[in-house]
KEMARTOR-549325 format. One line per field, with one value per residue (C-alpha): residue number from 1; x, y, z. Coordinates in nm, 2 decimals. Last residue first. Example, Ala and Ser with C-alpha at 12.3 -4.5 7.8 and 13.67 -1.06 7.14 Angstrom:
2
i: [2,1]
xx: [1.37,1.23]
yy: [-0.11,-0.45]
zz: [0.71,0.78]
END
This chain:
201
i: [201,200,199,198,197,196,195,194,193,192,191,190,189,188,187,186,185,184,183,182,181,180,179,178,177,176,175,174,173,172,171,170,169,168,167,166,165,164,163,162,161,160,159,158,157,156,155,154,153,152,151,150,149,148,147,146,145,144,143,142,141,140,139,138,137,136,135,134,133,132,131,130,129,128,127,126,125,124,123,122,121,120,119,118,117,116,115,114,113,112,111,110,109,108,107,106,105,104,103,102,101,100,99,98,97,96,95,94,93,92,91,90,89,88,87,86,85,84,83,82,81,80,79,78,77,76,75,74,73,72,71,70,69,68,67,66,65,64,63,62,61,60,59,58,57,56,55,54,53,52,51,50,49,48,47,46,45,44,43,42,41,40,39,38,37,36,35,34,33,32,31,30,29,28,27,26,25,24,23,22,21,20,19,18,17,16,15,14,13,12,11,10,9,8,7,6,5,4,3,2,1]
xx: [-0.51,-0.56,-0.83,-1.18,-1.31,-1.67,-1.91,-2.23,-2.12,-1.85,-1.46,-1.29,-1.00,-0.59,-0.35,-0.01,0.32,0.67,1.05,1.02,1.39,1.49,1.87,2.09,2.50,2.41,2.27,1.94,1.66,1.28,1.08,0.76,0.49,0.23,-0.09,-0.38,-0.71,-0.98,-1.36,-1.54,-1.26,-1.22,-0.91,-0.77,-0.38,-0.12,0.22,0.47,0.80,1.16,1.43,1.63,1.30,1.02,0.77,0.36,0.22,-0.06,-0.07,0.29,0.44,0.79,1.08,1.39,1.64,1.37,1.54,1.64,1.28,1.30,0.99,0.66,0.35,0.10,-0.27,-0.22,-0.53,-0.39,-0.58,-0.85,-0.75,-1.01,-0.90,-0.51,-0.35,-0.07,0.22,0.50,0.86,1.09,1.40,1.48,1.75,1.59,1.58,1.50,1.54,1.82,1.90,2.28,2.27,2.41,2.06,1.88,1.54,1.29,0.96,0.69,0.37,0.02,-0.34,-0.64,-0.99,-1.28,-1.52,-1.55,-1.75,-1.53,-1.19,-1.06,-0.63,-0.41,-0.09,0.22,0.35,0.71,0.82,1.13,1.48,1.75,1.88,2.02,1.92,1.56,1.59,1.32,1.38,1.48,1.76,1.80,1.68,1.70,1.41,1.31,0.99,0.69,0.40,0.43,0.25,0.44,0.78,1.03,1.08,1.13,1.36,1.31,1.21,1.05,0.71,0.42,0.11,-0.23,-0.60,-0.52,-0.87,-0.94,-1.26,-1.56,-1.81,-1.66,-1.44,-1.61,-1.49,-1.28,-1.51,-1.57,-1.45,-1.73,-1.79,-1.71,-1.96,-1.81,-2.04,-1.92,-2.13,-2.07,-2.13,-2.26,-2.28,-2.55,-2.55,-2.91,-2.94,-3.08,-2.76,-2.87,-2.67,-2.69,-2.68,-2.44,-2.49]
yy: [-1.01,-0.76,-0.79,-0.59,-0.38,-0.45,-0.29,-0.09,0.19,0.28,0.31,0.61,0.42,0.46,0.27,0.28,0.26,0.38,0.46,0.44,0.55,0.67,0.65,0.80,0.74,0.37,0.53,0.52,0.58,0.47,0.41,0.31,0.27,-0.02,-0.03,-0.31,-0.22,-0.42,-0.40,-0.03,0.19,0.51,0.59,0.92,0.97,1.14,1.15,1.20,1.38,1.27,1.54,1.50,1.55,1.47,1.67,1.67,1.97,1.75,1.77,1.92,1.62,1.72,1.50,1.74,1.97,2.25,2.33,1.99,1.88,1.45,1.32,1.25,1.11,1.05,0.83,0.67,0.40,0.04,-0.15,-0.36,-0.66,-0.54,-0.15,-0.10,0.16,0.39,0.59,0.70,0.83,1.00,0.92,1.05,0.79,0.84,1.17,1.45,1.51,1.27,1.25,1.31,1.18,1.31,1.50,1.21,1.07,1.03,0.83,0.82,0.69,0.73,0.57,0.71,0.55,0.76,0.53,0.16,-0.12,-0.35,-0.19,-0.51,-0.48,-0.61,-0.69,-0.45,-0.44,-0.21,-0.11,-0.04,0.00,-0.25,-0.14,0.15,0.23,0.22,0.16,0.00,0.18,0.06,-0.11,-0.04,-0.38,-0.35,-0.29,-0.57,-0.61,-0.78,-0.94,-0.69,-0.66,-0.98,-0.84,-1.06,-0.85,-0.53,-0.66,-0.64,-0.34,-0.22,0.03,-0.14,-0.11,-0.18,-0.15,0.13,0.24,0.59,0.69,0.78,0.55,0.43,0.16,-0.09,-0.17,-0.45,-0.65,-0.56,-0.83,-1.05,-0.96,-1.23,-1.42,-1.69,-1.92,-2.13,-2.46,-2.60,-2.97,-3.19,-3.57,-3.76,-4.16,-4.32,-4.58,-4.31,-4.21,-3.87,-3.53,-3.19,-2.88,-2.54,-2.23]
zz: [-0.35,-0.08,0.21,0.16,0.50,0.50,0.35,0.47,0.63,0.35,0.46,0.28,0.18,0.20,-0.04,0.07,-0.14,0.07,0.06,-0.38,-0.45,-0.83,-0.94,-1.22,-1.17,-1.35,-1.65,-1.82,-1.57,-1.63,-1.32,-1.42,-1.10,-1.19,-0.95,-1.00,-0.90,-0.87,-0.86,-0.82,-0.99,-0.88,-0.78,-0.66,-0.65,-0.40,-0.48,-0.17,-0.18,-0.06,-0.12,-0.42,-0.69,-0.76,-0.88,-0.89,-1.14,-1.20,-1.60,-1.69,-1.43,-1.31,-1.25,-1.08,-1.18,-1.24,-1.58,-1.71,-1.60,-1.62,-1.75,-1.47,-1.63,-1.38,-1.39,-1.66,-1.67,-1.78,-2.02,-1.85,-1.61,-1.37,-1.34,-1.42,-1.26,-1.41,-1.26,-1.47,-1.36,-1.66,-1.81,-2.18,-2.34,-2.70,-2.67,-2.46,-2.04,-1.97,-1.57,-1.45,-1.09,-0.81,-0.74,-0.56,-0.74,-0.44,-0.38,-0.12,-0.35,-0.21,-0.38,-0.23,-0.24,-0.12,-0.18,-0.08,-0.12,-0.37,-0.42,-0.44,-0.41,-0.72,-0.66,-0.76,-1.08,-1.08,-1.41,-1.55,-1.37,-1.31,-1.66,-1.49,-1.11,-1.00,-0.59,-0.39,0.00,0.33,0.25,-0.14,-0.27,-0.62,-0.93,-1.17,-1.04,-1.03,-0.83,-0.54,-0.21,-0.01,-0.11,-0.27,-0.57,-0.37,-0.19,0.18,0.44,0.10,0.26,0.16,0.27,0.18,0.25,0.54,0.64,0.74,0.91,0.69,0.84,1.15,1.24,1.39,1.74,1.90,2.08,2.51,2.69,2.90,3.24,3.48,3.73,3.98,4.07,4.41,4.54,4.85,4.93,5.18,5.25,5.37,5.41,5.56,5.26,4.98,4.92,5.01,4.82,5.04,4.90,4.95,4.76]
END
């Protein structure tokens, strides 16, 4: 629109107005009840000791992967993830244990994987027990029937703790020819209507 300002003295002067109207951006949508939420992710593209979703470990940087080998074996800590408002939660491990090596199946130098999860600072919750199957040639769990073996395989676990979770994976090898590789850890949720999506600790 144009207007016209007075001085009040007899001066005039004129003036053209342009309003230029833009739609505002659409916000980034909700994900839906029941879709997939990622809560965390890690997948070792730097030591495993460095990375941002693990409080401890004594295993080695295997480009690309988090390699148990020897007496840098043990158990992996990772940090604890709040659980609060969701259902649905799903804890998955990528992991490998190559057939070069010579893995123990008895005694006292037996080698198995174990996977527990701790609830709230409680006493840890085994979820997997995984010793060394001479026969199968490859770490087999008697309860879940999970194995692992040379080819990479992924482990699927349920959770249902309410607060937090803290996840511990046990690699336990012996000998410097024997090796475990974790490629990948990624907790998946069932998102809830009503909560928001909880950041890791």
């Amino acid at each position: 629109f144009t207007y016209t300002a007075s001085d009040g003295q007899g001066g005039t002067d004129t003036a053209t107005v342009t309003i230029q109207v833009t739609e505002p951006s659409a916000p980034d949508p909700e994900p839906t009840p029941g879709e997939p939420v990622v809560l965390m992710a890690e997948d070792f593209d730097t030591a495993p000791g460095d990375a941002d979703t693990v409080a401890s470990s004594l295993l080695l940087d295997g480009g690309g992967v988090a390699l148990a080998r020897g007496a840098d074996s043990g158990t992996t800590v990772f940090n604890a993830v709040d659980l609060t408002g969701h259902s649905g939660v799903v804890a998955e491990i990528t992991l490998r244990a190559p057939a070069e090596g010579s893995f123990d199946a008895g005694g006292s130098y037996r080698d198995f994987i174990r996977v527990e999860v701790v609830y709230d600072g409680g006493a840890p919750v085994l979820l997997d027990d995984l010793p060394f199957n001479q026969d199968a040639g490859a770490f087999v769990s008697p309860t879940t029937g999970n194995s692992v073996g040379d080819a990479f395989a992924t482990l699927s676990y349920a959770l249902d703790g309410t607060g937090s979770a803290e996840l511990r994976i046990t690699t336990h090898v012996t000998g410097d020819d024997e090796t475990i590789e974790i490629d990948a850890v990624t907790w998946v949720v069932m998102r809830n209507s009503a909560a928001p999506v909880p950041s890791s600790v």
